[in-house]
N, C-alpha and C positions, 0 to 999 in steps of 0.2 A: 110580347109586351103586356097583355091584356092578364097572362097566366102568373107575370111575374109581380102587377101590381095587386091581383088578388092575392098572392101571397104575403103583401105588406100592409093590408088593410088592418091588422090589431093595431100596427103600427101610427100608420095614418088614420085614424081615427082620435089618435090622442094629438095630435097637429092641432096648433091654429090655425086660422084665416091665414095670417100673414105669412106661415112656413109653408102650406098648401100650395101658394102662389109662388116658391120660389122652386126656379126651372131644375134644381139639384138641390133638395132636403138632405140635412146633415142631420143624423139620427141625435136626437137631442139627450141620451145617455153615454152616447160617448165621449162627451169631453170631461162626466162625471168619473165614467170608469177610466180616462186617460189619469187622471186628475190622483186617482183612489192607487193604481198601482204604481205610478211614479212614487206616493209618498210611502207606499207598503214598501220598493225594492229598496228604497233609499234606509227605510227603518229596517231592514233585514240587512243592507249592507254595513251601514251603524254598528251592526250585531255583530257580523263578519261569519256571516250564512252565506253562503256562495248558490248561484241561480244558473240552474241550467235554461235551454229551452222547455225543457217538459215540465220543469217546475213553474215556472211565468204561466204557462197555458193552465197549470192548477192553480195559480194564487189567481189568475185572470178568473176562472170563473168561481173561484170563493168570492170576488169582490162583488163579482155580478149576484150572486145569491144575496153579498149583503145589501148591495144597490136596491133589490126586488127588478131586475132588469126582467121583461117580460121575455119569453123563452123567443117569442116570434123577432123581437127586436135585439135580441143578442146577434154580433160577428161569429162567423164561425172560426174559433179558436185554431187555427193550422199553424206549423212549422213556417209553411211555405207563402202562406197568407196574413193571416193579422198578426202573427207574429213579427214578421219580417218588414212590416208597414209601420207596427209597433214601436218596432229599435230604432228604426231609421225615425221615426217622428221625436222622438225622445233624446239620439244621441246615444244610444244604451249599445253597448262592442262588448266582444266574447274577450277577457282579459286576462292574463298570468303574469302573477310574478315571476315567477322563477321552474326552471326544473332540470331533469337530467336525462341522458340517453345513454344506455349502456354500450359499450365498445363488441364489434362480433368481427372474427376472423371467418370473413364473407368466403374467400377463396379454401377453408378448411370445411365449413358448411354447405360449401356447393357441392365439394368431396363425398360429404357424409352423405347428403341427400341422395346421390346414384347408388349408393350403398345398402342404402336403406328401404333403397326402391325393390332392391335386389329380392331383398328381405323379404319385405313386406308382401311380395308378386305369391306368395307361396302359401298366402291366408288370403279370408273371404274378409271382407270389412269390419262386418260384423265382428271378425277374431282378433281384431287388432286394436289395442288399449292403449291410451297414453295416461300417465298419471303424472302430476306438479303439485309442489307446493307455493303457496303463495300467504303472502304477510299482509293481514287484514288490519290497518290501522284505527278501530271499530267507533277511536272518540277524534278524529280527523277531519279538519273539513276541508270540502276539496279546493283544490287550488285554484282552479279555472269559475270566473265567476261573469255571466251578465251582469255589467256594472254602468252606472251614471255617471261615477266617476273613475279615479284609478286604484287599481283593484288594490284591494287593505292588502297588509302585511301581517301574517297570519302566525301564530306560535303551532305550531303544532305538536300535538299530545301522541306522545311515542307508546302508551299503551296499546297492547297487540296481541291477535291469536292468529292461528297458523289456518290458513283451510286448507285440505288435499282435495282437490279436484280429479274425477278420474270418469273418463266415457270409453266408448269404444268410435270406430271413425265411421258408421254409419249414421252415429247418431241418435241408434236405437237402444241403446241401452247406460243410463246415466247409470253409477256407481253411488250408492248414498256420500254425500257429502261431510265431510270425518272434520274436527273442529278440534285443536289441539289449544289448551292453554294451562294455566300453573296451578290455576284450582282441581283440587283431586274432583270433589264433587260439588258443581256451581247449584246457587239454590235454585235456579232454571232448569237443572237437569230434571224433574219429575215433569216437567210438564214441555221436552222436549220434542217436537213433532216429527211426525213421520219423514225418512229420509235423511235423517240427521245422525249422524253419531259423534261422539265424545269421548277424550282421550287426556289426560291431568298428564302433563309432563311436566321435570323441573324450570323449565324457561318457557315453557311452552314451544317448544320447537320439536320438529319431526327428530326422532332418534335412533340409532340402528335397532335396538328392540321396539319399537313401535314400528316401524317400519317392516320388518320381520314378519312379525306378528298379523300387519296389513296384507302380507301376502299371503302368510301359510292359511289367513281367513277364504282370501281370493283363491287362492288353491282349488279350496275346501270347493268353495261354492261352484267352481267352474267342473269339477269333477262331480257334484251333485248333480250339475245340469247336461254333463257331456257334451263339455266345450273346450279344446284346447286352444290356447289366445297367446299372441304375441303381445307383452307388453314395452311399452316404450319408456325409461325414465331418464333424466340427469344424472350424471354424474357426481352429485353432492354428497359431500363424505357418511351424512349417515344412510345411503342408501348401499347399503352391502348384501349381498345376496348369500341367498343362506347355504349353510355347508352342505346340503342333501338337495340334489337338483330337485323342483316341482316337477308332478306328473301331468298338471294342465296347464302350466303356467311357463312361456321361455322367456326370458329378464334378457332386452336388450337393452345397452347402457348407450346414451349419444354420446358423442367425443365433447372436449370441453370445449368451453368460448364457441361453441357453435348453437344453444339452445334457444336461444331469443329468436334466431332465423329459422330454425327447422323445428324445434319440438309442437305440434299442433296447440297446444292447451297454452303458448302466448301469443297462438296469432289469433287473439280475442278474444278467448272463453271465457280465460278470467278478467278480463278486462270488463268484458260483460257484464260477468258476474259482480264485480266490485261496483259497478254503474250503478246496478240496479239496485245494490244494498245501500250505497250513500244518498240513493233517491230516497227510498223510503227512511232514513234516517234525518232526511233535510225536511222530508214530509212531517214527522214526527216534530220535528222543532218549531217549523211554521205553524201547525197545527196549536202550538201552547198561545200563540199570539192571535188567533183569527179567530 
């Protein structure tokens, strides 16, 4: 008791008489900062900027910087905690319009995956690759939004580039991340960072010659390091394997309508992945307002 009010003492020192005296103190910036980000989500929702939880807990302490809330009297921002105290006082619910789930032939997938156990039994972790492609909607905003009211109706902008994703299944070794789009050479390419690479196709979509060419690279590199690796991909028409088997490389194909259950790189990676890029792009648009 003794440990916990000396830690509220910056606090209570700025108290009146009259709040001293009251048996439960209501921290007297909080109904500023309630006050501050109700009218911020409501002007971001206006926008049709969509709010995750992790974006609230950063507008929450932009406000608090602009309030000047003193660090000792600031909530501590959690998921679990002020957050969740937060919605419920407000009314604020995780919302969506609309979406899709793709169809999987479960009982063809269960097939595959004893097969691929089979496989797989005969490399080390380490040797085992999964590579996907995935459609990065890059001027999209996401559909699911913390809202006050019901979540806007949203146009969404079909401009797009391709990411190939590619690790191995211990985890230890990520594959640079390869970014296909229609520009031969974007004016970002000079000052593209490490880990990244770029590839100009006509639509921007992965193609049997770029595809080709990703592996006779992967080839290369796994016979530089004397490693020979199972790799795992889909079935989509431009991945065709090349006329001269690889000497570090075995191209195994999953069967169709079964990749959304079994291939490793959609049970989450790039989900992940795409999370974490529309955050910092939701970051970047708040950012012009605060």
């Amino acid at each position: 008791m003794v440990s916990r009010v000396l830690r509220q003492e910056p606090v209570l020192q700025t108290l009146t008489p009259d709040e001293l005296q009251r048996r439960r103190t209501q921290q007297q910036h909080v109904a500023a900062l309630d006050a501050m980000m109700v009218e911020a989500i409501a002007f971001f929702e206006d926008g049709h900027v969509a709010l995750n939880g992790r974006l609230i807990i950063w507008l929450a302490r932009r406000c608090a910087d602009r309030l000047q809330i003193p660090m000792a009297a600031r909530p501590r921002f959690t998921r679990g905690g002020w957050l969740r105290h937060f919605m419920r006082r407000h009314g604020i619910r995780s919302r969506r319009a609309h979406g899709e789930i793709g169809s999987v032939d479960m009982p063809a997938a269960r097939a595959a995956a004893l097969e691929l156990r089979k496989i797989i039994a005969a490399y080390h972790p380490d040797d085992v690759y999964n590579m996907d492609e995935a459609a990065n909607f890059y001027r999209a905003l996401p559909r699911r939004s913390l809202c006050l009211r019901a979540a806007p109706a949203l146009k969404q902008r079909k401009v797009r580039v391709t990411m190939v994703v590619a690790a191995n299944a211990s985890g230890t070794h990520k594959l640079p991340l390869t970014i296909l789009s229609t520009a031969r050479r974007p004016r970002w390419l000079h000052a593209m960072p490490a880990g990244l690479e770029y590839v100009g196709t006509c639509k921007g979509w992965m193609t049997t010659v770029v595809f080709r060419q990703w592996l006779e690279q992967l080839n290369t590199d796994m016979a530089a390091a004397g490693h020979s690796i199972l790799l795992l991909v889909d079935n989509a028409p431009s991945h065709k394997a090349p006329a001269v088997a690889m000497s570090n490389v075995w191209l195994e194909f999953l069967p169709p309508n079964t990749t959304a259950a079994i291939q490793p790189m959609d049970q989450g990676v790039i989900a992940q992945l795409k999370a974490q890029v529309m955050d910092r792009q939701t970051e970047a648009i708040m950012q012009r307002f605060m």
